[in-house]
C-alpha positions in Angstrom: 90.9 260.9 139.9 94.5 261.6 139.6 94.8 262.0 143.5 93.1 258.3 143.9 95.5 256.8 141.5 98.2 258.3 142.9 96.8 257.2 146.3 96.5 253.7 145.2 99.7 253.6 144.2 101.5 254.7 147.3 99.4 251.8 148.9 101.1 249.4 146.2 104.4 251.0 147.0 104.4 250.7 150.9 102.9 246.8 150.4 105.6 245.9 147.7 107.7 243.7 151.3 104.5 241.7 151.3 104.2 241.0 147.8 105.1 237.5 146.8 109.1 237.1 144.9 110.6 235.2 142.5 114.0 233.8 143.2 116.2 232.2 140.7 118.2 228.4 141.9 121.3 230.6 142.4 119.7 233.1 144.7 117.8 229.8 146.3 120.9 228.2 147.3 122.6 231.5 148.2 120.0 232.3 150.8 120.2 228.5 151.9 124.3 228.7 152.1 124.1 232.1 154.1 121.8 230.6 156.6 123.7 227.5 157.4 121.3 224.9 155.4 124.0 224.1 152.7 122.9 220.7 153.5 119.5 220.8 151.6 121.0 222.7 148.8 121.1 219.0 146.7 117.8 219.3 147.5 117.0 222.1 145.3 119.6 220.9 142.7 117.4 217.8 142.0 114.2 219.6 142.3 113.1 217.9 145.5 112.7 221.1 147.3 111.4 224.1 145.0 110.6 227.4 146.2 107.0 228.4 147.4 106.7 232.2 145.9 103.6 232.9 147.3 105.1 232.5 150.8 108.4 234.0 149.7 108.9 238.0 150.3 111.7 240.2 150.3 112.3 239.4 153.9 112.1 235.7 153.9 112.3 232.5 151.9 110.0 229.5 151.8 110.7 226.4 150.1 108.2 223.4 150.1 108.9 219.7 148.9 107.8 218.7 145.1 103.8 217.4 145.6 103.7 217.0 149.2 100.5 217.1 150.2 100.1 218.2 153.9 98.4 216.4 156.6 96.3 217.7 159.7 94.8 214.7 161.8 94.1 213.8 165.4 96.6 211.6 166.5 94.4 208.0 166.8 93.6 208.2 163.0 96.9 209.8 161.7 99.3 208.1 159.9 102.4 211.6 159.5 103.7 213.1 162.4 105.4 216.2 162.1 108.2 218.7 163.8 109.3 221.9 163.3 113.4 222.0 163.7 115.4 224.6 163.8 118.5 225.0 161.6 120.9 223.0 164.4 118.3 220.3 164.4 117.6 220.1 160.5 121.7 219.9 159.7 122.1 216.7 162.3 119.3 215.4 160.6 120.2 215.5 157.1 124.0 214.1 158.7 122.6 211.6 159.6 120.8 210.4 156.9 117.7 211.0 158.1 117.9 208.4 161.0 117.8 209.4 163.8 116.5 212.4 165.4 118.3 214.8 168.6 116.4 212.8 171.0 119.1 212.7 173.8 118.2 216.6 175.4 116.5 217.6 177.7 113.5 218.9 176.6 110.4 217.7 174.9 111.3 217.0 171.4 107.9 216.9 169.9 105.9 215.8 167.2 102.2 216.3 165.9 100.2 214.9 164.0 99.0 218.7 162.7 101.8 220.2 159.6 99.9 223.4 160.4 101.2 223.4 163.7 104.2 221.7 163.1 105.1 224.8 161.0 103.8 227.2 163.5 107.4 226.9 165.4 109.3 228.5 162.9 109.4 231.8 162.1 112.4 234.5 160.5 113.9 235.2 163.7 113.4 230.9 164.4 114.0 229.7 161.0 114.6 225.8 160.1 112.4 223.3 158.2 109.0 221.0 159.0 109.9 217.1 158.8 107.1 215.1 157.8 107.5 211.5 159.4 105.1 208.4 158.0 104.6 205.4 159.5 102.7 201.9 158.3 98.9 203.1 158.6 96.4 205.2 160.2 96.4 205.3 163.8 99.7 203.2 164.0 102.2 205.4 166.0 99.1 205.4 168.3 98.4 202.6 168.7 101.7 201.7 169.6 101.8 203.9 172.3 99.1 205.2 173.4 96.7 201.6 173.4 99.0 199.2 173.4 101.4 201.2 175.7 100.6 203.8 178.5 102.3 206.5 177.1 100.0 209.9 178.0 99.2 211.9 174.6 99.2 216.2 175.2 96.2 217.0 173.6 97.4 220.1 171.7 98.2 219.8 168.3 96.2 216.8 167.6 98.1 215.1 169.9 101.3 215.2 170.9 104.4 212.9 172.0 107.8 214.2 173.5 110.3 212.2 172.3 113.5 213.9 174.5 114.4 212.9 177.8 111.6 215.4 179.2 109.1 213.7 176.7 106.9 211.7 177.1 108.6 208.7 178.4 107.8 208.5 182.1 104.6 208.1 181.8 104.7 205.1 179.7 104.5 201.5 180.5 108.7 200.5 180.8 108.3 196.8 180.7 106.9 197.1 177.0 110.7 198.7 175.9 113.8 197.4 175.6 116.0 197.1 179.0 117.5 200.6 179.6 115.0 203.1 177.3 115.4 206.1 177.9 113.2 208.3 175.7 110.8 207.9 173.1 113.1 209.2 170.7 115.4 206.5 171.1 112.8 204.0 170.1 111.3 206.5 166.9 115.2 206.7 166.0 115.2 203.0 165.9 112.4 202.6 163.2 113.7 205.6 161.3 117.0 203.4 160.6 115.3 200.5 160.1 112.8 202.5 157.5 109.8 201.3 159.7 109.1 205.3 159.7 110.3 207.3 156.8 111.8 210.7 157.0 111.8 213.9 154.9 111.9 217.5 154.7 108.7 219.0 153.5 109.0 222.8 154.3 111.9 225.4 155.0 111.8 228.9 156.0 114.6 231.4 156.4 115.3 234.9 156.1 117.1 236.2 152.7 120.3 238.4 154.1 
């Protein structure tokens, strides 16, 4: 019996890195500071972003937004998009004020309409934040593109659009933008400023140093 117990403790020992932690504001907006994301540490002071302790170990820190409720649709009946963004991304973002996105690379610069895979990017060695984006209804970043636009969809994720300048773009129907368009993201950017799309944070991950 005492060779079991002891047994079972040496288990609990070796799995104590996996166990979830608790992490006072002070330590939160350490960790946040050391990894470059003092920009979402007023965040945390209002209580927008609290931390997630089940997801939070000795290695790593999750935070996830006050009562968000996550999302995982198709993309012809979803009304949130999301993106994972690493820490570069999230900082220009919050600069900003949340409108605009880094649409002007090249690269893909994608969104789902799946938080699950959104979050899937990010990891400790890729840490950064999920944005949630919502637009007017179901279906109507869809529509927009996709039905009333030829814009070609990637079917992973739910569906997915590139919004950089090796998005999506070229294989949409040009006459339907404004003269000179050059991404999706420059049109997205647009209705994030004008509030046609709101934007928020609604997950971070980093590790604790």
């Amino acid at each position: 019996m005492k060779r079991a117990t002891a047994v079972v403790a040496l288990a609990g020992a070796l799995c104590l890195p996996c166990m979830a932690d608790e992490m006072s504001q002070a330590d939160i907006i350490k960790t946040l500071e050391s990894n470059d994301l003092a920009s979402l540490v007023p965040m945390v002071q209002k209580g927008i972003l609290v931390l997630n302790a089940s997801g939070t170990t000795v290695n790593k820190m999750q935070l996830q937004r006050s009562g968000f409720v996550p999302h995982d649709e198709d993309a012809a009946a979803a009304r949130y998009w999301y993106r994972g963004m690493l820490i570069p991304e999230v900082n220009a973002l919050v600069a900003s004020s949340y409108g605009t996105l880094e649409w002007n690379v090249p690269s893909f610069v994608g969104i789902s309409p799946r938080y699950a895979y959104s979050y899937g990017y990010l990891s400790i060695k890729n840490p950064g934040a999920v944005v949630e984006f919502g637009t007017d209804a179901s279906g109507w970043l869809f529509k927009q593109w996709s039905q009333d636009n030829t814009c070609q969809i990637k079917a992973e994720g739910g569906g997915t659009y590139g919004l950089g300048l090796a998005g999506t773009f070229a294989s949409c129907n040009a006459r339907k933008f404004p003269a000179g368009t050059r991404a999706l993201g420059e049109v997205f950017s647009h209705w994030m400023a004008s509030n046609e799309v709101t934007t928020r944070i609604v997950w971070v991950l980093v590790p604790r140093k």
